[in-house]
N, C-alpha and C positions, 0 to 999 in steps of 0.2 A: 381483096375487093370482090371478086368471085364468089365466093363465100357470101358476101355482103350482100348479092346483089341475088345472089336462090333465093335467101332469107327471106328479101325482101317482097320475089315474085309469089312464095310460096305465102309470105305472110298475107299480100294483098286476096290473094284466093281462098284460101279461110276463111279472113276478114268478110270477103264476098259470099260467100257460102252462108257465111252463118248469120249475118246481116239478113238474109234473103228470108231465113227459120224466123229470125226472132219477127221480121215485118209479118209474117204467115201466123208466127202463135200471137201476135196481136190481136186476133180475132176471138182469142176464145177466154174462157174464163181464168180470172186472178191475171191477166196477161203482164202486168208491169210485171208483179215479181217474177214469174216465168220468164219473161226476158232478163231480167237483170241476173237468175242464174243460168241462164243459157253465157251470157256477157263472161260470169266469173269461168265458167269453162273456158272460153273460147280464151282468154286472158293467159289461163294454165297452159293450154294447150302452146299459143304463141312463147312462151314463155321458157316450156322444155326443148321448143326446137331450136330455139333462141343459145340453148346451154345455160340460162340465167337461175343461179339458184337464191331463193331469199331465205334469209336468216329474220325470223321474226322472235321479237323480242316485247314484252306486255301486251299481248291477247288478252292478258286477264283483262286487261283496261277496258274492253270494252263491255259497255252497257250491253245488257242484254232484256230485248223488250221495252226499251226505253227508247224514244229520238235523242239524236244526238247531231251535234255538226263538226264532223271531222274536218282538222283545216292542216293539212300539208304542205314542205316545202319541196318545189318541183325546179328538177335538172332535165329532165329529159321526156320522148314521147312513153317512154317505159312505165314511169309514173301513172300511168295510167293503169296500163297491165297486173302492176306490181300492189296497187291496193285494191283492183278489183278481185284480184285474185286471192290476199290475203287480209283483207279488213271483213271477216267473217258475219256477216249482219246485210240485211236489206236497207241502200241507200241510195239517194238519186245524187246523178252528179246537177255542179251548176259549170257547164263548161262556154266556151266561146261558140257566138252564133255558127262560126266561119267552120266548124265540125258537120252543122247541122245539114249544109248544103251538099256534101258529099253525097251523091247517090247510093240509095240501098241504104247503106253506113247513116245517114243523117234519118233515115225513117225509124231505123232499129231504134236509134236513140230517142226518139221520140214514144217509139212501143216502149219501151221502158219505163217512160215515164220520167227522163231524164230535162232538167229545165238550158234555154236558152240563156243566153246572157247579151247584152249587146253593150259593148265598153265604151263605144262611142258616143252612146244615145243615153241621155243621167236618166230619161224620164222611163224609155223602154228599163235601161235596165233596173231601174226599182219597180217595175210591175215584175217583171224576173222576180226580185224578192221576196215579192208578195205571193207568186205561185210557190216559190218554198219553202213560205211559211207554212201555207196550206197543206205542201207534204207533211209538215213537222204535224201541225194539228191533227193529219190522217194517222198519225204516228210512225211516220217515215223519216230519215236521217238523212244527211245532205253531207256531201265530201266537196267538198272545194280547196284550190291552191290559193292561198291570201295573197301569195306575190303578184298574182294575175298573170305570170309568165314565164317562161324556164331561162334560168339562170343558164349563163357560160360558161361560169367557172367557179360554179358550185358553192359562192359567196349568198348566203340568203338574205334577198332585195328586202325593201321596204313592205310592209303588208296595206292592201286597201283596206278601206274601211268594211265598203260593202256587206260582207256575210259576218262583221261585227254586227253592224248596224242590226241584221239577220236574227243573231245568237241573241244580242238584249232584247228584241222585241219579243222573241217567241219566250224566252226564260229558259233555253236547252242549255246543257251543258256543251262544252267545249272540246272536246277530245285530239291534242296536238300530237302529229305525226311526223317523225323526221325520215327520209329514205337517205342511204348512205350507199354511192357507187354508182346511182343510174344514169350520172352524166357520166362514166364513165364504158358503160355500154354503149351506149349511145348520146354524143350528146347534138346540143343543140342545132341545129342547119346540115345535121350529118345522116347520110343513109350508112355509113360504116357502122358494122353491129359488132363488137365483139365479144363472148364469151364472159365469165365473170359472176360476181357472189355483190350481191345487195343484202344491207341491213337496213329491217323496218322496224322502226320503234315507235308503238303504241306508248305514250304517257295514259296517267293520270288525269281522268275528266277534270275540267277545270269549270267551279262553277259559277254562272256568270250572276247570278242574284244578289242585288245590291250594287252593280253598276246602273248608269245612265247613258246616253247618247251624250251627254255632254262631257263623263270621264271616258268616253270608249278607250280614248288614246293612250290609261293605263292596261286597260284589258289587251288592246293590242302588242303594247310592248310586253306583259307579261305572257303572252301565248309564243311571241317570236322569240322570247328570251328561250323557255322552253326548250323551244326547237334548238337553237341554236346551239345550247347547253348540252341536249344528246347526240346534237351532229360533230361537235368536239370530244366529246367523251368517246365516242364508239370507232370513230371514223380510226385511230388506229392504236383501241385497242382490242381485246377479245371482251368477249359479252362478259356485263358484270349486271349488277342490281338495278334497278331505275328508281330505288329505295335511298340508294346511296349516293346518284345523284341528286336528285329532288326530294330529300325529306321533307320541305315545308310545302309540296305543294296538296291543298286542299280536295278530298274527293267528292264523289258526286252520288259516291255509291251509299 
C-alpha cells in the first residue's frame, strides 16, 4: 500500500508538471498535436514507473494518414495511459466532461485539442459529436471507450450508440481495440497500482460504408463482438495471429 501511495504522489506531480507545459505550448504553433505528443510521453513515462509493460499486438492495423475512430474496451484509469502511449497516430480523445474540470489537467486537455462529452445532457452531448466530426474532417482520429465506463470485472458492458452514430456519419473506418490486464493493475474505485504486463490488440479497421443509423445496432454488435473475441483469445494465451482469429473481418486498408 506504500508502494501504492508514492506511485500515486509521484504520478499526481508529473501529471502537474506536464499539464502546466502542455497549457504553455498551447500558445504556439501546431499546438494540438504538440500537446498530444507531449500527452504520449508523459503516458510512457507514468507507465515505467508504474512497472506496467504492454505487449502490443496489430500496429499494422493502424491507418496511417487516414482518420479513423478507435473504440476500446476499458477496465481501468490505465486505459488511458496504455493507448496514448501505444496507439501510434494523432488522435483526440472524446472523454467525460468530469476530466475537464480538474485543474491545470482539464486545460492541457483542452490544448490538445481533446472534446468534451456531457452523458447527461443528449443535446450537449451531440454537439460533442459534431465537434468530432470536425476533427475527423480536419483529418484527425478520435479514440473513445463505447462502454462509456470501466468495467469491474473485466466483463465488456454494453456499447453506446454515441461515436456509432459518430463513425456512419463521418464514413471513417472503425478500428476495435481490446486491452488485456489493466483492471488488473489497477482497477476500478482503487488507488492500489500493482506491477504487471497488459496486452493491446489493434484489429483490423472495420469498414463502416453501407450501414445507416437505422442498422447501427449491427455495426455495434459486430465491433463488440471483435473485441470480445480477442479479449478471449489473448487473455490466456501467448500472442498468436489476429489472422487466425478474424479471418472474415473486412479491411479498410
Amino acid at each position: 500500500m506504500i508502494r501504492s501511495a508514492l506511485l500515486v504522489t509521484l504520478g499526481v506531480a508529473i501529471t502537474a508538471f506536464v499539464s502546466f507545459w502542455c497549457v504553455v505550448f498551447s500558445f504556439f504553433a501546431n499546438a494540438e498535436n504538440n500537446v498530444h505528443k507531449v500527452a504520449s510521453l508523459w503516458s510512457k513515462v507514468l507507465l515505467f514507473i508504474c512497472a506496467t509493460k504492454v505487449e502490443v499486438i496489430g500496429r499494422e492495423n493502424i491507418l496511417r494518414g487516414k482518420p479513423q475512430v478507435f473504440m476500446a474496451n476499458h477496465q481501468s484509469d490505465f486505459d488511458i495511459l496504455i493507448t496514448l502511449a501505444h496507439v501510434t497516430c494523432q488522435f483526440r480523445w472524446i472523454a467525460k466532461k468530469e476530466l475537464f474540470t480538474i485543474p491545470i489537467f482539464g486545460q492541457a486537455m483542452k490544448a490538445a485539442g481533446y472534446i468534451e462529452i456531457d452523458r447527461q445532457n443528449h443535446e450537449k452531448a451531440m454537439q460533442s459529436l459534431d465537434m468530432a466530426a470536425l476533427r475527423i474532417r480536419q483529418g484527425k482520429s478520435v479514440m473513445t471507450f463505447p462502454e462509456g465506463t470501466r468495467s469491474r470485472n473485466g466483463e465488456i458492458k454494453a456499447f453506446k450508440q454515441g461515436t456509432f452514430h459518430l463513425a456512419i456519419q463521418s464514413g471513417v473506418p472503425i478500428v476495435p481495440i481490446t486491452i488485456i490486464g489493466s483492471g488488473n493493475i489497477m482497477p476500478k474505485r482503487s488507488l492500489k497500482i500493482k506491477p504487471g504486463k497488459i496486452k493491446l490488440v489493434i484489429d483490423k479497421p472495420i469498414v463502416v460504408k453501407g450501414y445507416t443509423l437505422e442498422d447501427r445496432q449491427e455495426l455495434i454488435d459486430r465491433v463488440r463482438q471483435v473485441i470480445i473475441k480477442n479479449y478471449d483469445a489473448y487473455r490466456n494465451a501467448g500472442t498468436v495471429s489476429i489472422k487466425d482469429i478474424q479471418p472474415e473481418i473486412k479491411t479498410a486498408l
